[in-house]
C-alpha positions as CSV (number, residue, x, y, z in Angstrom):
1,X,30.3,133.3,106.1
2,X,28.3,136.1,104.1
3,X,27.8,138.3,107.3
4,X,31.6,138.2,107.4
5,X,32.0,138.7,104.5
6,X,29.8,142.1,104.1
7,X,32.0,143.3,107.0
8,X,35.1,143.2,104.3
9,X,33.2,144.7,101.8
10,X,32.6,147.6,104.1
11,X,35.8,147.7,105.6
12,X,37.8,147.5,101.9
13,X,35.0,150.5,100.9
14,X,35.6,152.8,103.9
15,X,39.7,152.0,103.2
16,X,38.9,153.1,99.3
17,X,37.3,156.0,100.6
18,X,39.4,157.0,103.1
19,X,42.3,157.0,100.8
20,X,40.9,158.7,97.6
21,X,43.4,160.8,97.3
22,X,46.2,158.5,96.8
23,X,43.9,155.9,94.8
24,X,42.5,158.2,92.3
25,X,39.4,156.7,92.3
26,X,36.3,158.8,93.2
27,X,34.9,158.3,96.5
28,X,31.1,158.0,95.4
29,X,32.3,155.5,93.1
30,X,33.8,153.7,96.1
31,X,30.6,154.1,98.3
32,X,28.4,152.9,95.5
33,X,29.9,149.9,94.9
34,X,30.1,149.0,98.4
35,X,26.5,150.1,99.2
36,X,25.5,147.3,95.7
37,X,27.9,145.0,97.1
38,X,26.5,144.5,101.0
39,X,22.9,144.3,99.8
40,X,24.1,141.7,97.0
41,X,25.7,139.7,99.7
42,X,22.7,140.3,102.0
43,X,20.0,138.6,100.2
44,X,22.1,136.2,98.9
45,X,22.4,135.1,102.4
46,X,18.8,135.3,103.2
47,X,16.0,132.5,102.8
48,X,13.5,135.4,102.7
49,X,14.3,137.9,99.3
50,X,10.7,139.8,99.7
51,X,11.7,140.2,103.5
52,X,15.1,142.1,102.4
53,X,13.6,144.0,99.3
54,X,11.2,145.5,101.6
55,X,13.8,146.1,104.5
56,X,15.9,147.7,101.2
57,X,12.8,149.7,100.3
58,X,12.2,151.2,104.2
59,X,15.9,152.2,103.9
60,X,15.8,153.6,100.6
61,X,12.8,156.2,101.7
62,X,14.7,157.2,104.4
63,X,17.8,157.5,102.5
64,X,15.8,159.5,99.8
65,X,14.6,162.3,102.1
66,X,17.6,162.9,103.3
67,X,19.0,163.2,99.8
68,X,16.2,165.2,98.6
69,X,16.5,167.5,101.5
70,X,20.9,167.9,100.5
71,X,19.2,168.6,97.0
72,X,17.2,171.4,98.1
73,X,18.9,173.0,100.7
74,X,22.3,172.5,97.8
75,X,19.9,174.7,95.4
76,X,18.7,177.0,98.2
77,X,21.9,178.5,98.5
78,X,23.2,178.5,95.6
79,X,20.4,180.5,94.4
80,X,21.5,182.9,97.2
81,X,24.9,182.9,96.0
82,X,23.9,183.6,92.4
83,X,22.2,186.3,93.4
84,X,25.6,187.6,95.3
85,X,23.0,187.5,98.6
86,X,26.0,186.7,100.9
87,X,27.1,189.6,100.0
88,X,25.4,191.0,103.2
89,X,27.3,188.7,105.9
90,X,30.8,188.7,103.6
91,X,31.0,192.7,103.4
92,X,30.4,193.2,107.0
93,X,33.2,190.6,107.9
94,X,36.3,193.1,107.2
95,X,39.0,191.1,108.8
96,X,41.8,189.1,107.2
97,X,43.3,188.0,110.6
98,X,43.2,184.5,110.7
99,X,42.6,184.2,114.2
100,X,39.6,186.4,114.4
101,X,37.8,185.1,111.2
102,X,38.2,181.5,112.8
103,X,36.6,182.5,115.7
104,X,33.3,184.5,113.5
105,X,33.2,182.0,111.1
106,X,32.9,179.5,114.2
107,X,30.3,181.7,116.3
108,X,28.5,181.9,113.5
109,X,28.0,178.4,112.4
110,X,27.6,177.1,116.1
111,X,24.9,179.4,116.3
112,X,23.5,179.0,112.5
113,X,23.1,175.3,112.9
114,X,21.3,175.4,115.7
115,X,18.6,177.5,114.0
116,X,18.6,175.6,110.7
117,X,20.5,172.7,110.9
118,X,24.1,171.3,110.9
119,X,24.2,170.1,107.6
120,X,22.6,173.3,106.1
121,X,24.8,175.2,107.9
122,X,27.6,174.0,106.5
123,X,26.7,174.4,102.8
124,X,25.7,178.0,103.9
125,X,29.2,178.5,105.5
126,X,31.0,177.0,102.6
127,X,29.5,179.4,100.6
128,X,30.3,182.2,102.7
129,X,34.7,180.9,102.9
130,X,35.1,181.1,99.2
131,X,34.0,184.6,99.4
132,X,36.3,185.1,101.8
133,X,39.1,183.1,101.6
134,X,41.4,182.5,97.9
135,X,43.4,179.8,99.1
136,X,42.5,176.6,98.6
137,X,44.2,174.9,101.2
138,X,43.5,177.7,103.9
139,X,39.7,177.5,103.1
140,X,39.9,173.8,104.0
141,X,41.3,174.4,107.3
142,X,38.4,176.8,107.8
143,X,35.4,174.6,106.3
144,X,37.0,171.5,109.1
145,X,36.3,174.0,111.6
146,X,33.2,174.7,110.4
147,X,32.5,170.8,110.7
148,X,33.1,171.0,114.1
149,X,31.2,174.3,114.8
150,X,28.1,173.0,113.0
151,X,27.8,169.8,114.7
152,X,28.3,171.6,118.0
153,X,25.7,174.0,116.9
154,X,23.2,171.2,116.0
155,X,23.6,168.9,119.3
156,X,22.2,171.2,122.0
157,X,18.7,172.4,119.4
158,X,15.8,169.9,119.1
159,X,16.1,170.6,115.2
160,X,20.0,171.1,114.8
161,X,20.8,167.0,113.8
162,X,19.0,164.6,112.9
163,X,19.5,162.3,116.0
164,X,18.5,165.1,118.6
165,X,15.7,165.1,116.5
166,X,14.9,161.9,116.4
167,X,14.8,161.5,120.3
168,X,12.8,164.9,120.6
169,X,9.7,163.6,118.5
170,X,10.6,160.1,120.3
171,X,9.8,162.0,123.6
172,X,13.4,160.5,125.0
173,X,14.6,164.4,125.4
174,X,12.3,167.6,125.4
175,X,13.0,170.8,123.4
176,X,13.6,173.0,126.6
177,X,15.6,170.5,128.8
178,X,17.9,169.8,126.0
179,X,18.9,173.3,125.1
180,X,19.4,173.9,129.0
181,X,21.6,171.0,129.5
182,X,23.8,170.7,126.4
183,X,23.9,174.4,125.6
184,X,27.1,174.8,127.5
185,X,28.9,171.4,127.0
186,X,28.3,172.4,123.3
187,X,30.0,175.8,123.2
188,X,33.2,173.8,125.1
189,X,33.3,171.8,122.1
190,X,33.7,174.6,119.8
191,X,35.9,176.7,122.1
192,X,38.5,174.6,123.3
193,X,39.8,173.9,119.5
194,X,39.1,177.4,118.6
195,X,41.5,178.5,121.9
196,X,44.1,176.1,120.5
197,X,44.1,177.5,117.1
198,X,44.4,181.4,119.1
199,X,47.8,180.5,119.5
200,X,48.8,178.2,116.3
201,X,47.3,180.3,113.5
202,X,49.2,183.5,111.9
203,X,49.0,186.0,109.7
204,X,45.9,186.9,107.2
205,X,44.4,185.3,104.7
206,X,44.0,186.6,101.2
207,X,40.7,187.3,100.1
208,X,39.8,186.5,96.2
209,X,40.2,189.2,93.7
210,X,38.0,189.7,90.9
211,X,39.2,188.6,87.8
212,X,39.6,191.3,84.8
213,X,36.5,190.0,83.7
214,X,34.6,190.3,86.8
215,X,35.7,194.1,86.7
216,X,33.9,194.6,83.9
217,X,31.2,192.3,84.3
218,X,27.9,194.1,85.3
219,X,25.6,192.6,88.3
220,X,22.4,192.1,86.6
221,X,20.4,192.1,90.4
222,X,19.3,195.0,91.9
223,X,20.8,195.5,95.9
224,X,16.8,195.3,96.8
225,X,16.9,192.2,94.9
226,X,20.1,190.7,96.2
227,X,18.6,191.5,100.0
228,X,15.6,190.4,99.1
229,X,16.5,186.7,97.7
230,X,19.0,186.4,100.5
231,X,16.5,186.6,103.6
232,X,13.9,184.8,101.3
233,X,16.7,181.9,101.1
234,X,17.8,182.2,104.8
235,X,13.9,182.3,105.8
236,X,12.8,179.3,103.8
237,X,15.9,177.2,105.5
238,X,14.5,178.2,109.0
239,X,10.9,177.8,108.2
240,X,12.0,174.0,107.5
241,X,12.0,172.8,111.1
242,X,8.5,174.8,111.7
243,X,7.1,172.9,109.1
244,X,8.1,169.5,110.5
245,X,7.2,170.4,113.9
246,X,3.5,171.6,112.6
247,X,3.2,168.5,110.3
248,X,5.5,166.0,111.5
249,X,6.5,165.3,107.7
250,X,9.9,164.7,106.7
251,X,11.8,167.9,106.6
252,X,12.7,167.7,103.0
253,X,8.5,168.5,102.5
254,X,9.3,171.9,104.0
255,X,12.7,172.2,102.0
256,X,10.5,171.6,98.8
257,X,8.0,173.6,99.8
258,X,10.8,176.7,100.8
259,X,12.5,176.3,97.5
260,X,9.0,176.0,95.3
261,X,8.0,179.6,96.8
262,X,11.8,181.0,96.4
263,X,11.7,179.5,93.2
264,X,8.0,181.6,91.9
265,X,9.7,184.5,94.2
266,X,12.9,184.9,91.5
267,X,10.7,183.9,88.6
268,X,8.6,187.4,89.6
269,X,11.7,189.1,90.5
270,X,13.5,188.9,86.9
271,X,10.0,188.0,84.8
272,X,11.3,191.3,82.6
273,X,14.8,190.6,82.1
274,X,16.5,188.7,79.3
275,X,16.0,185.1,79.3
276,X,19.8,184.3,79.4
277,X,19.9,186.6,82.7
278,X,16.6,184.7,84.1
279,X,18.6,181.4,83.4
280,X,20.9,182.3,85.3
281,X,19.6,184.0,88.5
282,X,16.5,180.5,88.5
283,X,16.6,177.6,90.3
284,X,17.3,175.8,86.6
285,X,20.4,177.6,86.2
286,X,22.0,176.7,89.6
287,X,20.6,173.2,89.4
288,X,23.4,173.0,86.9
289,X,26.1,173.6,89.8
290,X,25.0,171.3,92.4
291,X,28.0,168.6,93.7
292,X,25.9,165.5,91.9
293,X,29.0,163.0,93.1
294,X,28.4,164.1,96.7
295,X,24.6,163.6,96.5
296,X,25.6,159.6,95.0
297,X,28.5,159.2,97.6
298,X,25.8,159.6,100.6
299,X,23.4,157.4,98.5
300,X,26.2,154.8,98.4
301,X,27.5,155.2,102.4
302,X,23.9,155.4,103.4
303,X,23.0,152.5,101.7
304,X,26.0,150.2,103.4
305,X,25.6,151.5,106.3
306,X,21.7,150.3,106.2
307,X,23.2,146.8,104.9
308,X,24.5,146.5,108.0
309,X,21.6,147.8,110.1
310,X,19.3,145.5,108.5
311,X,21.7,142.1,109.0
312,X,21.8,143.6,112.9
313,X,25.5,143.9,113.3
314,X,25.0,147.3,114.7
315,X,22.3,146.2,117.2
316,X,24.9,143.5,118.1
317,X,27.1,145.9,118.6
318,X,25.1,148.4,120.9
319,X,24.4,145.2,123.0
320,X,28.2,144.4,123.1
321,X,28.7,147.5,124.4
322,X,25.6,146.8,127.1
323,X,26.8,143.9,128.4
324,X,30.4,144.2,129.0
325,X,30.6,147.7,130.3
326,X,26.9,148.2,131.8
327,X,24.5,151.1,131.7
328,X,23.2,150.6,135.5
329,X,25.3,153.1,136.8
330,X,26.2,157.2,135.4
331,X,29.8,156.4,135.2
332,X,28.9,153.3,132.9
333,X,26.5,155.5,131.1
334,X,29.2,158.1,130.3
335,X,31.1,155.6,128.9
336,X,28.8,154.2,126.3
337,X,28.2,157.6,125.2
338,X,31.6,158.2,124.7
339,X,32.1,154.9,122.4
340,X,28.9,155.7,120.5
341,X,30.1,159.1,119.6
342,X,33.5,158.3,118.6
343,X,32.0,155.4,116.7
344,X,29.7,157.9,114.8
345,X,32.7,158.8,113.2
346,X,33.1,156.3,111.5
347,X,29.6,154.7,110.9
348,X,26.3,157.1,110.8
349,X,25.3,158.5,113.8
350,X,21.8,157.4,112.9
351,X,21.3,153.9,113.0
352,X,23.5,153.6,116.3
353,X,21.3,156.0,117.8
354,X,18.4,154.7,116.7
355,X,19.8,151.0,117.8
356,X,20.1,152.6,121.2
357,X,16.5,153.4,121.2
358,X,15.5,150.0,120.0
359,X,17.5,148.6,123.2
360,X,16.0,150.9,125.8
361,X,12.9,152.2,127.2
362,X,11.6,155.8,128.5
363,X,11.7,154.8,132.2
364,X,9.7,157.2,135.3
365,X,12.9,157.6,137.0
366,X,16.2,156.7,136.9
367,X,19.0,157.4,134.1
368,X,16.6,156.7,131.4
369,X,13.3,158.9,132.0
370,X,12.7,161.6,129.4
371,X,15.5,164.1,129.8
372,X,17.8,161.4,131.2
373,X,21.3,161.3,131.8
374,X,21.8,158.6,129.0
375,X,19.5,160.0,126.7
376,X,21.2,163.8,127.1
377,X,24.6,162.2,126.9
378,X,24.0,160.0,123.7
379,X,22.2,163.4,122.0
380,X,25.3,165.2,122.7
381,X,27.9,162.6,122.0
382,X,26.4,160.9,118.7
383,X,26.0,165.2,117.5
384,X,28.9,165.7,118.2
385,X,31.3,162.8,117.7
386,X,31.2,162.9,113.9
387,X,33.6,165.9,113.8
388,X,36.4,163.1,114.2
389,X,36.1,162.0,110.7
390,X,34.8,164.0,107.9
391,X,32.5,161.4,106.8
392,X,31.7,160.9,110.1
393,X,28.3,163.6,110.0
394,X,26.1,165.2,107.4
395,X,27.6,168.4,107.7
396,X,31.1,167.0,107.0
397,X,29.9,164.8,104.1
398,X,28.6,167.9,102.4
399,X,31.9,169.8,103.4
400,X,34.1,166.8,102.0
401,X,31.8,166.7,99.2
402,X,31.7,170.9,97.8
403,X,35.6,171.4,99.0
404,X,36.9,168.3,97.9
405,X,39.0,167.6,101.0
406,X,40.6,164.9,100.7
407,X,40.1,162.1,103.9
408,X,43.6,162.0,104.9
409,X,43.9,165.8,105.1
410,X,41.4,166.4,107.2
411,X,42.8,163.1,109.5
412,X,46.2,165.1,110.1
413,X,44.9,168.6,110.6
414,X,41.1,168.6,112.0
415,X,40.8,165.2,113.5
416,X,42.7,166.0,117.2
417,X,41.7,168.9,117.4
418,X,38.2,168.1,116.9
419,X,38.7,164.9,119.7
420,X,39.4,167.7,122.4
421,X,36.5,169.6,122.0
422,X,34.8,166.3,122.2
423,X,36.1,165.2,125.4
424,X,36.1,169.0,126.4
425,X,32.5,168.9,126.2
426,X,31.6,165.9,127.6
427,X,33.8,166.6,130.5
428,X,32.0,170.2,130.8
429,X,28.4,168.0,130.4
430,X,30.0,165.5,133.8
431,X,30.5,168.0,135.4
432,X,27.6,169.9,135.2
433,X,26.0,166.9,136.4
434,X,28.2,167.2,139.5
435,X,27.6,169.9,140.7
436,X,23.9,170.7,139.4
């Protein structure tokens, strides 16, 4: 009755969330209470409360690391941005034509998160639309795409989500195969919305103007210093997945490490200047900016989510899925992958991957030896299925959460077309696998 139960609780706290707008109610508000609420229920239904305080606890360092790493990488760039660093990507994109800054701002964060990740990708590009874009509205439709492009990005790289990266140092996929195999079925993704929009966008976008006092307002960082701080930044971000590969430590040890030395590289930088411009241009002055209700919203969804984990509904659900359409053969494998992805969307891709790789083992041959069919498939469809919903991925989380886009915005105007480069790439992945 309390398993059941914890499924309303979560149901009636994705509903609150999903309809924030009209509600007026916060959605980390929402998620917290719901993330309380499921572990409340769960050990009241237990015999065993040491057992679920210390399932709680395993969940909670997880959760944490992923939080810390949002912290960092949050205060990364905004250090870049207070030092006007994106200066050197915005003033070399001259275009206003919607249609070809869609398709830039897409290249660029397909390819970004590949290299650093898809959820610092997005708080990167984010960054980079409000330099570009005044609208409000306009610069949402721009940040969904980016959503989309970013988990594309991250799907086909060992180190571009968190699940590919999870069945890389598993030993499920390997670093080269993956890139070969999902490379392409990745780019479809992005390109079939992005050739959709070709046609359905018009006209240019307004870039921001400076305000009277921004006219007179004098930049108190040197170009050398702007450069300098914004390839520092960008350098740090990427030297994140080189730590974790070296160490094998959570990547948010290399995001504190990156923004520790950033952090001593700015306190040298401005060491002469007035203590009101050294506020400003440090890591203690941007700390001041960072989207606090987004960081407790993913504490709160995370922590349901885990709820739900830990009382094995999802590994119920993965076995659901086994038994009643069948992973013996490709086409049943195709399938499963499919469902997974598009239920990423609404649950974190994490757990059901990681539910998956509870349920089956690295075979020698077969549909699930390393570099696999199903394991190749699931690290493409739990990447990129997310894009569905915005709080169906990292990188849409931290979109939803810097934007403010509402749920049911993003619904109407990202969702389909984010469901065709889906199927788009899986179909590209199929038939790949056809005729290769």
């Amino acid at each position: 009755m309390i398993y059941t139960l914890m499924l309303v609780v979560f149901v009636l706290g994705y509903a609150a969330i999903a309809f924030e707008h009209q509600l007026k109610i916060d959605k980390a508000a929402a998620a917290l209470i719901t993330g309380v609420l499921t572990w409340t229920l769960y050990v009241l239904a237990s015999n065993n409360i040491h057992e679920v305080e210390g399932q709680l606890l395993h969940h909670l360092s997880e959760i944490s690391s992923i939080l810390f790493f949002l912290i960092g990488a949050m205060t990364i760039v905004e250090l870049v941005d207070a030092h006007e660093g994106f200066a050197v990507i915005t003033d070399k994109i001259k275009t206003t034509n919607k249609v070809k800054l869609m398709w830039i701002i897409g290249i660029l964060s397909f390819f970004f998160s590949a290299a650093l990740d898809n959820l610092t990708t997005s708080i990167v590009m984010v960054s980079l639309l409000r330099k570009l874009i005044e609208d409000k509205k306009q610069r949402w439709f721009f940040a969904g795409m980016v959503v989309v492009a970013a988990n594309a990005g991250g799907a086909w790289s060992p180190i571009g989500d968190v699940t590919t990266t999870m069945l890389w140092i598993k030993g499920q996929i390997s670093a080269g195969a993956i890139v070969q195999s999902l490379i392409v079925p990745s780019l479809a993704t992005l390109l079939a919305p992005l050739a959709i929009l070709s046609f359905r966008l018009k006209g240019n976008v307004k870039r921001p103007t400076k305000s009277e006092r921004a006219e007179h307002y004098t930049d108190p960082t040197t170009p050398f210093e702007r450069n300098f701080v914004f390839f520092a930044g960008v350098a740090g971000l990427i030297f994140v997945p080189v730590f974790k590969t070296v160490t094998h430590l959570p990547p948010f040890m290399g995001m504190m490490l990156s923004l520790g030395v950033l952090w001593i590289i700015t306190d040298i930088l401005h060491r002469r200047k007035p203590s009101e411009i050294r506020h400003h241009l440090s890591p203690l002055g941007v700390l001041q900016k960072i989207d606090t209700p987004s960081v407790l919203f993913f504490l709160g969804i995370l922590l349901a989510v885990a709820s739900l984990q830990s009382m094995g509904q999802l590994g119920d659900l993965a076995n659901a899925l086994d038994h009643s359409i069948g992973t013996d053969s490709q086409n049943g494998v195709y399938v499963v992958g499919l469902i997974i992805g598009l239920l990423s969307a609404i649950v974190d891709n994490v757990p059901l991957v990681a539910a998956a790789m509870g349920m089956y083992e690295v075979t020698e041959t077969g549909l699930f030896m390393q570099d696999g069919t199903f394991w190749q498939f699931l690290a493409y469809c739990a990447g990129t299925g997310g894009s569905a919903l915005i709080i169906g991925s990292a990188a849409g989380v931290a979109v939803m959460g810097l934007e403010k886009i509402p749920f049911g915005w993003y619904v109407k105007n990202i969702t389909l077309l984010a469901l065709v480069g889906y199927i788009a790439g899986a179909g590209v992945y199929i038939l790949q696998n056809m005729l290769f």
